[in-house]
N, C-alpha and C positions, 0 to 999 in steps of 0.2 A: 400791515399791522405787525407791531413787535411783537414776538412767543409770550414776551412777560404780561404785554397788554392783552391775548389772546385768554390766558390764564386768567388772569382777574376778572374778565367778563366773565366764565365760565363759572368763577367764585360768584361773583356778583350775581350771576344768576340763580344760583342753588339756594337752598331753602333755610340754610343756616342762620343762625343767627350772627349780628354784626360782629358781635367778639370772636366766635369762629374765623367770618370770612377777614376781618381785619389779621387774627393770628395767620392765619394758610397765605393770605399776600405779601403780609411781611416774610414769612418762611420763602418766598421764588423771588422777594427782590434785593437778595443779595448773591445771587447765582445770576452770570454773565449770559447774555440772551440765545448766542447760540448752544451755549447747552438745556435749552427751558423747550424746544421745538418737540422731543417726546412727549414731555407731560403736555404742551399745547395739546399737540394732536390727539392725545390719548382723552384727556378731561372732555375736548369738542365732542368725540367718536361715543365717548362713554361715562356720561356725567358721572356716572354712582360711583365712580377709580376717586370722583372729589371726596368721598360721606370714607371712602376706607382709607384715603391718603389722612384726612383729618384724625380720623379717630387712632391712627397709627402713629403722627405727630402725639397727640395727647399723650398713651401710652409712654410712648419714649419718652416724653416729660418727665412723665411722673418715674418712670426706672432712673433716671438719671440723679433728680432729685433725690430719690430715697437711697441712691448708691448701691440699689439691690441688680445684681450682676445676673443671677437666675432669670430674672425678669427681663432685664435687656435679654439675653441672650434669645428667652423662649421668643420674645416682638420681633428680632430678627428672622428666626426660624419662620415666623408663622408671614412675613415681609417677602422672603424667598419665596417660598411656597405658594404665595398669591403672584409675584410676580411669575414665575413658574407658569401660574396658570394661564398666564395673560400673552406668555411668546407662546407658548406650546399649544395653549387650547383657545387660543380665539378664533372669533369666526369673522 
């Protein structure tokens, strides 16, 4: 099964609703499949990376849209620091 097709089940699976999971699939099908093989693995290993990757998408929307740079920057900061948590403190 292709990373991209592994993703989308895992969206498929989760509890969001259609417009979410429509927005997050479109977000990984325009990234080439051997780069999608982390977040495959990761979403299979630990569905809830879907509920913070989503709400993280959002976020960035909205900094983008509004042009407010504070905001981007603080969703990066706080995007580090969760990924941080995930090489450094996983089990």
């Amino acid at each position: 099964m292709k990373n991209y097709d592994r993703i989308k089940v895992a969206i498929d699976n989760s509890s969001f609703d259609s417009e979410d999971q429509l927005a997050l699939i479109e977000t990984f099908a325009v990234i080439s499949d051997e780069h999608l093989i982390e977040i495959a693995d990761l979403f299979e290993a630990k569905p809830e990376w879907i509920g913070f990757y989503n709400e993280n998408r959002k976020k960035k929307m909205n900094a983008y849209q509004s042009g407010d740079e504070g905001e981007w920057n603080q969703i990066l900061g706080e995007e580090k620091r969760m990924l941080n948590k995930l090489v450094f403190d996983s089990d």
